[in-house]
C-alpha positions as CSV (number, residue, x, y, z in Angstrom):
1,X,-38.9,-49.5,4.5
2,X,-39.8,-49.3,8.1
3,X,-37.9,-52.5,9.0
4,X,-34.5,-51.4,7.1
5,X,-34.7,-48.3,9.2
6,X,-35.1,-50.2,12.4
7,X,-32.6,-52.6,11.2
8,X,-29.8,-49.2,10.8
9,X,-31.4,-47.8,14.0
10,X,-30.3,-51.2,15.7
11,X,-27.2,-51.4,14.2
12,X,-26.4,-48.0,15.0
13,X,-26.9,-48.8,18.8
14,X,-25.0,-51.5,18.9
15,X,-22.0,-49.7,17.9
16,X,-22.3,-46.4,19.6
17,X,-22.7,-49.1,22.9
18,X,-19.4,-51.3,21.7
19,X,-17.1,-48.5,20.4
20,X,-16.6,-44.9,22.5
21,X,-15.3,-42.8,19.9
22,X,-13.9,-40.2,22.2
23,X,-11.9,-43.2,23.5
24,X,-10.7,-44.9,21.0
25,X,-9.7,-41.4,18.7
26,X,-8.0,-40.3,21.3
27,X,-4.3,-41.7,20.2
28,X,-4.3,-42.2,16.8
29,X,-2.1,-45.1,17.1
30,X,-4.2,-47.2,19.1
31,X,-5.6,-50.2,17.5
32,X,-9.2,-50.8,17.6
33,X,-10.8,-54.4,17.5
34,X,-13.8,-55.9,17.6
35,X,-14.1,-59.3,18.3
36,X,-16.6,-62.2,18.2
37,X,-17.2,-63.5,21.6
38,X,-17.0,-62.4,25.1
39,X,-15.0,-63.7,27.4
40,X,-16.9,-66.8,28.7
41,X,-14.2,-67.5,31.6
42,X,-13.2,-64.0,33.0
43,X,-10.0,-64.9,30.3
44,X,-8.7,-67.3,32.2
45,X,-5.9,-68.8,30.2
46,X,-6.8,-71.9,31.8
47,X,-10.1,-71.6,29.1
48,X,-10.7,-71.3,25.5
49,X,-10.0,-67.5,26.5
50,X,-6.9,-68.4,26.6
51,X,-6.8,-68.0,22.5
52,X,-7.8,-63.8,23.2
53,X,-4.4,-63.5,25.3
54,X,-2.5,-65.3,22.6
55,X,-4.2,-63.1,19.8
56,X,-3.9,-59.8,21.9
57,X,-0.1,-60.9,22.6
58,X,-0.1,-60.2,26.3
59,X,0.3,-63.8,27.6
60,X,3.5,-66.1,25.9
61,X,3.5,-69.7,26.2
62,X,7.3,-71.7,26.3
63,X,7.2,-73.1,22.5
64,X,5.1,-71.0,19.3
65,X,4.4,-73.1,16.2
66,X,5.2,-72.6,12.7
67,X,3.0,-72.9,9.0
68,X,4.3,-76.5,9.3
69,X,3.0,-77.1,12.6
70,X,6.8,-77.4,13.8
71,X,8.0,-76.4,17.5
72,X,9.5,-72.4,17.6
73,X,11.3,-70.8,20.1
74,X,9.1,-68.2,22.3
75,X,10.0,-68.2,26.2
76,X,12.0,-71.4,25.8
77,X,14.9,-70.8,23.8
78,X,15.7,-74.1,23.1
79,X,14.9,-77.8,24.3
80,X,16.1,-81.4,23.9
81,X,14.5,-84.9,24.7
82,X,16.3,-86.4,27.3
83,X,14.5,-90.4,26.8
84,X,11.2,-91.3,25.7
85,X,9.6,-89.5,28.6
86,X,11.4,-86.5,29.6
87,X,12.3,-83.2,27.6
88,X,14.3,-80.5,29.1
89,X,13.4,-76.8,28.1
90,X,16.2,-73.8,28.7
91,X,14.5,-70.4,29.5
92,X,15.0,-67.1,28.5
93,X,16.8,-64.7,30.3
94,X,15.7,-61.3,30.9
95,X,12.1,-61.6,30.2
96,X,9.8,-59.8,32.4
97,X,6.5,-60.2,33.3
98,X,4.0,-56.6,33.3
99,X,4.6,-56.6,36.9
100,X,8.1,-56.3,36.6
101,X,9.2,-59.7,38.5
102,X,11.2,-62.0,36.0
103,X,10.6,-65.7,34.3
104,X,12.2,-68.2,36.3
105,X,11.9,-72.0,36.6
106,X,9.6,-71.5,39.6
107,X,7.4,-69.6,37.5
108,X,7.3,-71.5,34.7
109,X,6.5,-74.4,37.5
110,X,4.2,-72.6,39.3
111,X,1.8,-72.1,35.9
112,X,1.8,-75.3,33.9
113,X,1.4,-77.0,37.5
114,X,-1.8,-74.8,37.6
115,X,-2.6,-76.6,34.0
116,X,-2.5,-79.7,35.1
117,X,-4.5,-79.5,38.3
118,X,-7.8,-77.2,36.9
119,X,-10.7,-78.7,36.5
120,X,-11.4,-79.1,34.1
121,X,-8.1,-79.6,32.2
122,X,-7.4,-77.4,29.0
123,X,-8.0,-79.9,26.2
124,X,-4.4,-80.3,25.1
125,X,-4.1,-82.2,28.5
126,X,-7.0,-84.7,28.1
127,X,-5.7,-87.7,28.8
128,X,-1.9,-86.5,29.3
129,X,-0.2,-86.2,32.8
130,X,2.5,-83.9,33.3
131,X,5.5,-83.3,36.0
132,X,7.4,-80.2,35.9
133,X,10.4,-80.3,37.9
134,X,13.5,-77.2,38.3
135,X,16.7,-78.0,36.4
136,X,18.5,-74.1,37.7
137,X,17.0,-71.1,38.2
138,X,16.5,-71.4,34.1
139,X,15.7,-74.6,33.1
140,X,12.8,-77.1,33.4
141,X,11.9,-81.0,32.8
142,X,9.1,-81.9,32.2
143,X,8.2,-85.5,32.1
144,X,5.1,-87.4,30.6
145,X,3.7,-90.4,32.3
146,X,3.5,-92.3,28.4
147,X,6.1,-91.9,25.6
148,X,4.5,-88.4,24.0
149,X,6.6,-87.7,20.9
150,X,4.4,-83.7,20.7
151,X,5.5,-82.7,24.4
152,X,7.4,-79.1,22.6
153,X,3.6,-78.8,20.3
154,X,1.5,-79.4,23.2
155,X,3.6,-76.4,25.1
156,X,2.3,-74.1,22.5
157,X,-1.2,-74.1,23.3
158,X,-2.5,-70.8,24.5
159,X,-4.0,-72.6,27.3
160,X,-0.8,-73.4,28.7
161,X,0.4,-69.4,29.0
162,X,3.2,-68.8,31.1
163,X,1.8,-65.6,33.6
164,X,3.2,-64.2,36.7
165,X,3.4,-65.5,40.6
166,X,0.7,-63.2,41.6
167,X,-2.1,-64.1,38.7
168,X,-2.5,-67.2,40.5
169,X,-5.1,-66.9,43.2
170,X,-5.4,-70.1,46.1
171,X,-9.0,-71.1,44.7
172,X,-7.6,-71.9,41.4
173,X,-8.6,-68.6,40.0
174,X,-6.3,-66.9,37.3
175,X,-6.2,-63.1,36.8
176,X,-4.4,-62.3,33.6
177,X,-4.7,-58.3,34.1
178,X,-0.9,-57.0,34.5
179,X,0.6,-60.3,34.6
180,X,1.3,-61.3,31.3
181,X,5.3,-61.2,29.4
182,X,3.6,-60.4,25.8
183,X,4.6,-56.6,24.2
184,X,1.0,-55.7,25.2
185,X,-0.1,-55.5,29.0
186,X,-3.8,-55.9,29.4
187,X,-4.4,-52.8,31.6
188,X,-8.0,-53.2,32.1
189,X,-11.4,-55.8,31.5
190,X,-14.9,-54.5,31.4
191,X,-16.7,-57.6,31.8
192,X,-18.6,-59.2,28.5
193,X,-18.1,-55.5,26.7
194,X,-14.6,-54.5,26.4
195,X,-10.7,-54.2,26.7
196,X,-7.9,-52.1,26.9
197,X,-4.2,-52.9,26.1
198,X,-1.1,-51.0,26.3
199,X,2.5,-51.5,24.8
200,X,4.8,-52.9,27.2
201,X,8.2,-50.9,27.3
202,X,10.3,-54.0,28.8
203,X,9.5,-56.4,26.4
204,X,12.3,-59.0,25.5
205,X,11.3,-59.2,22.0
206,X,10.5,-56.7,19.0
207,X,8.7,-53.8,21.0
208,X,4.9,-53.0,19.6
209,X,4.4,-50.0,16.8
210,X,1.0,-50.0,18.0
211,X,1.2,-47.9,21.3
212,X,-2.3,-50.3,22.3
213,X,-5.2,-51.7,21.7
214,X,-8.7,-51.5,22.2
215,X,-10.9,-54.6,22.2
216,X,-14.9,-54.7,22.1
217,X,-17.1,-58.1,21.9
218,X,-19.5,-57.7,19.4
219,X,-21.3,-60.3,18.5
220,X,-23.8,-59.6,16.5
221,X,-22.4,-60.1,13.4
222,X,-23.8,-57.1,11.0
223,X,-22.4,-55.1,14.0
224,X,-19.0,-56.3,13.6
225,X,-19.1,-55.3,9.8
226,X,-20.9,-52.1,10.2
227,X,-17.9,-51.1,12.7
228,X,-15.6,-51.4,9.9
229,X,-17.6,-50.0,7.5
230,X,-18.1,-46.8,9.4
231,X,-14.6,-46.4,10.6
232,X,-15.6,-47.6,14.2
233,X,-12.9,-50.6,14.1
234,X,-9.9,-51.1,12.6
235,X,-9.6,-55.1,12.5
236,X,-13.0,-57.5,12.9
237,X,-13.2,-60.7,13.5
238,X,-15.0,-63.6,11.9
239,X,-17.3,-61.0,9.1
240,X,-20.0,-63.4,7.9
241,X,-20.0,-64.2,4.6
242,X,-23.8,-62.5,4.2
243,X,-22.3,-59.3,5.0
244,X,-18.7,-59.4,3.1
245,X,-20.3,-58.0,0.0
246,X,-21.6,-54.8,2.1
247,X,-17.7,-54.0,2.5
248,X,-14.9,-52.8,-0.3
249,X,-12.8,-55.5,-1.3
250,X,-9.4,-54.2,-0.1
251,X,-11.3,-55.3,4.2
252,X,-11.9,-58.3,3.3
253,X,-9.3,-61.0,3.5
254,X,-10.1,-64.8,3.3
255,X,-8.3,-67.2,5.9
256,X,-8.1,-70.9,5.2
257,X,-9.4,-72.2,8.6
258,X,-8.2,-76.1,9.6
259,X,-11.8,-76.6,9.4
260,X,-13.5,-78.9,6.8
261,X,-17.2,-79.5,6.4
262,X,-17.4,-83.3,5.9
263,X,-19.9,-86.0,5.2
264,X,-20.0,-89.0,7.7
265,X,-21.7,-92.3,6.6
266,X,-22.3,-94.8,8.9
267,X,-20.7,-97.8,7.9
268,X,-21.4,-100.6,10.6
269,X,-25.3,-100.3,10.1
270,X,-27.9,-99.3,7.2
271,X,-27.5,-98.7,3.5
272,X,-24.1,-97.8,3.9
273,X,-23.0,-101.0,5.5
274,X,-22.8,-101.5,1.2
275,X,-19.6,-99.8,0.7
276,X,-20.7,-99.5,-3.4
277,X,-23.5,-97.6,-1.7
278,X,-20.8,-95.4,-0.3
279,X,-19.0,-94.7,-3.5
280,X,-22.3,-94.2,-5.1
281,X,-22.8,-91.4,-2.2
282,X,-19.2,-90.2,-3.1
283,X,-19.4,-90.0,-6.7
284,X,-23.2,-88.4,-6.3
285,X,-21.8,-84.5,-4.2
286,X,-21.2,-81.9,-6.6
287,X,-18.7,-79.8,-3.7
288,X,-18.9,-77.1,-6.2
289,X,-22.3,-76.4,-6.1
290,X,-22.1,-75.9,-2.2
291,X,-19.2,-73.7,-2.4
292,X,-21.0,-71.6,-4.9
293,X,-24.4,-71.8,-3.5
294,X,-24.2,-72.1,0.0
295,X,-20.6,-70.2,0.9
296,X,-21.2,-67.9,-1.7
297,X,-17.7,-69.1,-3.2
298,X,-16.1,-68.3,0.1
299,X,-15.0,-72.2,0.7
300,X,-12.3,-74.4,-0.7
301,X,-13.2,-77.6,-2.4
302,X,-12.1,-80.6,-0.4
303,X,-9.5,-83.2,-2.0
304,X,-9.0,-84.9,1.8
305,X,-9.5,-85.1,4.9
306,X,-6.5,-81.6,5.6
307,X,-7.0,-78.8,3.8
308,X,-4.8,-75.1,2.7
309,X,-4.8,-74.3,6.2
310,X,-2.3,-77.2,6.3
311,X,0.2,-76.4,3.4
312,X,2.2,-79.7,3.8
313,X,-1.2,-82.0,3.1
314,X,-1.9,-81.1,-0.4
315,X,1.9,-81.9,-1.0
316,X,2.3,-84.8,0.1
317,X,-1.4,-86.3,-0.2
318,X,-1.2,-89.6,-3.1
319,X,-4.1,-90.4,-5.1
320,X,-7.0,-92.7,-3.4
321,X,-7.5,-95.9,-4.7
322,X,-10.9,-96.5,-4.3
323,X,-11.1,-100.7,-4.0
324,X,-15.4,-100.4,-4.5
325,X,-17.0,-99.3,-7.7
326,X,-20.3,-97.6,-7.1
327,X,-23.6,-99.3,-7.3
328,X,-26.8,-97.9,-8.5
329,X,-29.2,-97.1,-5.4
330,X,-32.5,-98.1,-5.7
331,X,-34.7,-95.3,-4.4
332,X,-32.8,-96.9,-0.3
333,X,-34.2,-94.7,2.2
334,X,-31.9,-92.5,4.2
335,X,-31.5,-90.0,7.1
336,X,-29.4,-86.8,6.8
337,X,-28.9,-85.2,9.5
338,X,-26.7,-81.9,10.7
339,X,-27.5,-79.4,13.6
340,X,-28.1,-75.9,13.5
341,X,-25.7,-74.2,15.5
342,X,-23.6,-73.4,12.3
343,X,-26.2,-71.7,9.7
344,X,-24.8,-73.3,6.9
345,X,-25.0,-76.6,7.9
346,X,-28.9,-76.8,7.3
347,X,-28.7,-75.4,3.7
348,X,-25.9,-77.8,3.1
349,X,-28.4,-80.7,4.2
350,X,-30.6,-79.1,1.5
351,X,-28.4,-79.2,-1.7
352,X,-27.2,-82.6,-0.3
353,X,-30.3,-84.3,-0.2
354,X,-31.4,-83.0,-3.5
355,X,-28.0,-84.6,-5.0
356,X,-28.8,-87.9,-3.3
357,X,-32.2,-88.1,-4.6
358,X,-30.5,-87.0,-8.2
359,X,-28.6,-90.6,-7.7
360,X,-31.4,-92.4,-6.6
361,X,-31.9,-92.4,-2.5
362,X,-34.7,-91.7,-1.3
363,X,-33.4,-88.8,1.9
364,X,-35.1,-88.2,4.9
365,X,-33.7,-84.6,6.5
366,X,-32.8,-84.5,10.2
367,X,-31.8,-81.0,11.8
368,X,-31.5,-80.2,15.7
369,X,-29.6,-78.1,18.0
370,X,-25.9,-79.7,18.8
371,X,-26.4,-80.1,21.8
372,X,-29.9,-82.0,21.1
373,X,-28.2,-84.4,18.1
374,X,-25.0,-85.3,19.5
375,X,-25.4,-88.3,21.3
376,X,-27.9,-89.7,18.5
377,X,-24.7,-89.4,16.1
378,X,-22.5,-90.7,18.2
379,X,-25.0,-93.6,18.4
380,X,-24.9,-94.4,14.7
381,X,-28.9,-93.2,14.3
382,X,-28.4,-92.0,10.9
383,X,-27.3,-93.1,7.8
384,X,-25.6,-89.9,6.9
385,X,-24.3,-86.7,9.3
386,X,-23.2,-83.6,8.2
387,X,-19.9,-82.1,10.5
388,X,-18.0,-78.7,10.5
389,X,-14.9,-80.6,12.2
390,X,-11.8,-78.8,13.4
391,X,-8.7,-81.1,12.1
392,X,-6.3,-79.6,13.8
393,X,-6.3,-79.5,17.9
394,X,-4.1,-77.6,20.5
395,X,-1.1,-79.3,19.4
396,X,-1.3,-78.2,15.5
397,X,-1.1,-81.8,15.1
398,X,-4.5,-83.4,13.2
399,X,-3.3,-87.2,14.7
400,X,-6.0,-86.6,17.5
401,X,-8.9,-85.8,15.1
402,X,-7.8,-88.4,13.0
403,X,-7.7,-90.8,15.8
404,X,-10.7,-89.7,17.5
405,X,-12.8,-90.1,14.2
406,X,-12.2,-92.7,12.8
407,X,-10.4,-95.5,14.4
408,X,-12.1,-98.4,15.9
409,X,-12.1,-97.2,19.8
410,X,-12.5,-93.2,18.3
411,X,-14.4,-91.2,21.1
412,X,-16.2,-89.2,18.3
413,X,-16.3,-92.4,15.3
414,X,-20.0,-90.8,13.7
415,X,-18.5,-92.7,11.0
416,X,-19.4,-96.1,13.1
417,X,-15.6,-96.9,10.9
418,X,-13.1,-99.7,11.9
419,X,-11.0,-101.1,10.3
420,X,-7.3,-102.6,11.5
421,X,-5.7,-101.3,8.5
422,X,-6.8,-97.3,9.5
423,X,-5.7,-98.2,13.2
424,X,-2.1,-99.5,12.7
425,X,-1.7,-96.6,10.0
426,X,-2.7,-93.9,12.8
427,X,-0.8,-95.5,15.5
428,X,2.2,-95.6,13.5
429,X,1.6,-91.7,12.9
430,X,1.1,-91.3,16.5
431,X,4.4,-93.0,17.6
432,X,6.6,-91.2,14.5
433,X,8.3,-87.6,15.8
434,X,7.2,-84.3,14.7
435,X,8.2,-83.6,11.6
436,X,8.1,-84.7,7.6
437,X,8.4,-88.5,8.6
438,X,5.6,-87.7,10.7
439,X,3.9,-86.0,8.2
440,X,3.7,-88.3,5.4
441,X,2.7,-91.3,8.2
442,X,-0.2,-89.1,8.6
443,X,-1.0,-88.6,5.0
444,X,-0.8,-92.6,4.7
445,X,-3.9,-92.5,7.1
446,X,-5.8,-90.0,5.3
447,X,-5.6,-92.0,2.0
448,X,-6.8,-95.2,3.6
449,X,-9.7,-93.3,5.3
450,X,-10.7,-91.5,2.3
451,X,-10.4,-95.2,0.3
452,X,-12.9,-96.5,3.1
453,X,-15.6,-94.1,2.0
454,X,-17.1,-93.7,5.4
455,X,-16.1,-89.8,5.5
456,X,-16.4,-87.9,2.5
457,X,-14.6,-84.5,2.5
458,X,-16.7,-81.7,0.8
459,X,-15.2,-78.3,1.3
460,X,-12.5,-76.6,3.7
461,X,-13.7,-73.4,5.4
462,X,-12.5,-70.1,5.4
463,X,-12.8,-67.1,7.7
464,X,-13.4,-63.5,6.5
465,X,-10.6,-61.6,8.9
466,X,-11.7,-57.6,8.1
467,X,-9.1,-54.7,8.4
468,X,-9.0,-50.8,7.8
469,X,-6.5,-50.0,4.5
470,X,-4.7,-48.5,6.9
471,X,-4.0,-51.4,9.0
472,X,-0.4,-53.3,8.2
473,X,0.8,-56.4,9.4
474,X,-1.8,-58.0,11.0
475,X,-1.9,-62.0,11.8
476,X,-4.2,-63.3,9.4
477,X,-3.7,-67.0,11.3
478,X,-5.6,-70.3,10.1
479,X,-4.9,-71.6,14.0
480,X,-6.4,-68.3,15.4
481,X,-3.6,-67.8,18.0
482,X,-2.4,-64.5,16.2
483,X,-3.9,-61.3,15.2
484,X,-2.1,-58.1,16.8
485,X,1.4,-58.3,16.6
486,X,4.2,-56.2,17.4
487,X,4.5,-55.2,14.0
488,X,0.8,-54.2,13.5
489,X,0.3,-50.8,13.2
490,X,-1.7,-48.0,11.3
491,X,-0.3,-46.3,8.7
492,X,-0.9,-42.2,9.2
């Protein structure tokens, strides 16, 4: 009894220091949110910040994306590709920045150029150089120095915000406070602890119902439930699954996240240079059991590589022909290994290793920090690795992961895999334009990875997204780059 009191006592401080009620009840229409992580980079857009402008809508990049990944008007009202290098991108008129100066070509200019001279880059630019050159007062071209079929995708990254002149500072810093175009105007920062927001009157677009919004970082994650649970917040992010059952069911709603928990054997070294030993490994996983046991049923069973946050995979995915029948292992020694940093990821090892004894290995269980298991993994030093892998990047487009992973020269091949067959099929999906050509070309290099055995899908994640009944229309994004919208509001 004494440690569930200090448990609520704890709790209880944690909120009364993340949420001041005589703030946040002070307009009735204010939206209150508590979020997982602090800033890390003052929100710099130039950072994985950048994805807290883009959910708070007060910074707009030039392109949004769709539920099939396609390229959407936002700032840029429309573009065309002038060759296989350059793409032109018309601007729209009349949109103001929270400062009141206007989007221009120079400003435009003046932003992405800040992009592509940080250091470090934002990710969607590793290994991507960018010009950006005035066509008018109102138009841009931007040219790639290779053929880059996603320019229009890669301009939607929340990383590549368009702000205003003056959030630019000479030593590269970025100050996003009052200088964003978004129908909120982020008023004021508190460092690692909170936010404030206000509707912007000249917005362009659909003007907010919401007349603000008020952010706190809590992460602690029983905080973040107990805020909703006691009326403290109105939306929370990321409730962990050990605490959804603590809240009614009508909070809780499940996001399919472009996340999928897979199981990487190394195929150039070990027992599973056998690739019957692979499919023995393959046929051996019983995915349910880990949804039910270890995600508490809060997890998708994997059929590939792309799961429901991808809505166009399961569609167009053709059944895996599987050239290798399984052999029977013969009590083969293995290593397991995972790391820590995600809590399920050990307990996963667990039920794995007892399902690979079931068929016969005999499992040896690694588990470290990330940080301390990485380069092993990389190394091919186990048989077997255990990865929560995002599949889609900035770009909404999983070709990078894909390539990354598992072809031949893949900066992050775990999977030790190569074979010419995967490499043509993702360079073919790499080279093919956005849309359902592209697509299916990238579906074509799923099934031959999935045929190779080397990576063995077991279950697609999902996030727990919290809201008050009386919240309406929020974003409930698999890509995390929406969550208050104009239309979110409360219902009185």
């Amino acid at each position: 009894m004494k440690s569930r009191a200090l448990w609520i006592l704890s709790v209880t401080l944690l909120l009364s220091g993340c949420f001041n009620e005589k703030e946040v009840k002070s307009d009735s229409s204010r939206i209150r949110l508590a979020m997982l992580q602090p800033p890390r980079s003052g929100l710099s857009p130039l950072s994985d910040d950048a994805f807290k402008l883009s959910r708070w809508q007060t910074a707009e990049t030039l392109v949004n994306l769709d539920a099939l990944g396609e390229a959407r008007p936002a700032l840029a009202t429309r573009w065309q590709q002038l060759d296989d290098r350059r793409w032109r991108f018309e601007l729209r008129e009349n949109v103001h920045f929270h400062d009141g100066t206007l989007l221009t070509a120079a400003t435009v200019i003046r932003s992405l150029n800040a992009a592509t001279q940080a250091a470090p880059k934002p990710r969607i630019l590793d290994g991507v150089t960018l010009e950006i050159a005035a066509d008018g007062d109102h138009a841009v071209i931007i040219s790639s120095a290779d053929p880059d079929p996603l320019i229009p995708q890669r301009l939607s990254s929340p990383q590549l915000a368009i702000l205003a002149a003056k959030a630019y500072g000479a030593n590269g810093s970025v100050n996003p406070v009052g200088n964003g175009s978004g129908p909120f105007i982020l008023s004021k920062v508190n460092g690692t602890s909170s936010a404030s927001l206000n509707r912007f009157a000249d917005y362009w677009g659909e003007k907010a119902q919401a007349s603000g919004i008020d952010v706190s970082f809590v992460p602690d994650g029983a905080a973040r439930a107990a805020a909703l649970r006691t009326n403290s917040a109105d939306v929370v992010e990321a409730v962990p699954v050990s605490q959804a059952a603590l809240l009614k069911p009508e909070q809780i709603h499940e996001v399919p996240m472009p996340r999928t928990n897979t199981l990487y054997l190394n195929s150039q070294q070990g027992a599973f240079r056998d690739p019957a030993l692979r499919a023995a490994v393959r046929e051996a996983i019983d995915r349910q059991q880990l949804v039910d046991n270890v995600y508490e049923k809060r997890a998708d069973i994997a059929q590939g590589l792309l799961g429901p946050a991808l809505p166009w995979a399961a569609q167009l995915r053709q059944p895996v022909a599987h050239p290798q029948a399984a052999a029977r292992a013969n009590g083969q020694l293995i290593t397991l290994a995972t790391f820590s940093d995600r809590a399920e990821l050990p307990e996963v090892a667990v039920w794995l290793a007892q399902q690979l004894s079931a068929a016969g290995f005999q499992v040896k269980q690694v588990v470290r920090e990330y940080a301390h298991i990485e380069a092993d993994a990389l190394a091919g030093k186990f048989d077997a690795f255990i990865l929560s892998r995002a599949t889609v990047l900035d770009s909404g487009d999983p070709v990078a992961y894909m390539y990354s992973d598992f072809a031949c020269k893949g900066s992050f091949n775990i999977a030790q895999l190569c074979q010419p067959a995967i490499d043509q099929a993702l360079q073919r999906a790499a080279a093919t334009p956005a849309g359902e050509a592209r697509r299916k070309a990238i579906m074509a290099a799923e099934n031959l990875i999935l045929a190779s055995d080397a990576a063995i899908p077991m279950l697609h994640e999902r996030v727990i997204q919290g809201e008050s009944p009386a919240v309406r229309n929020a974003d409930r994004d698999p890509r995390e780059r929406r969550l208050i919208s104009s239309q979110t509001h409360l219902e009185q």
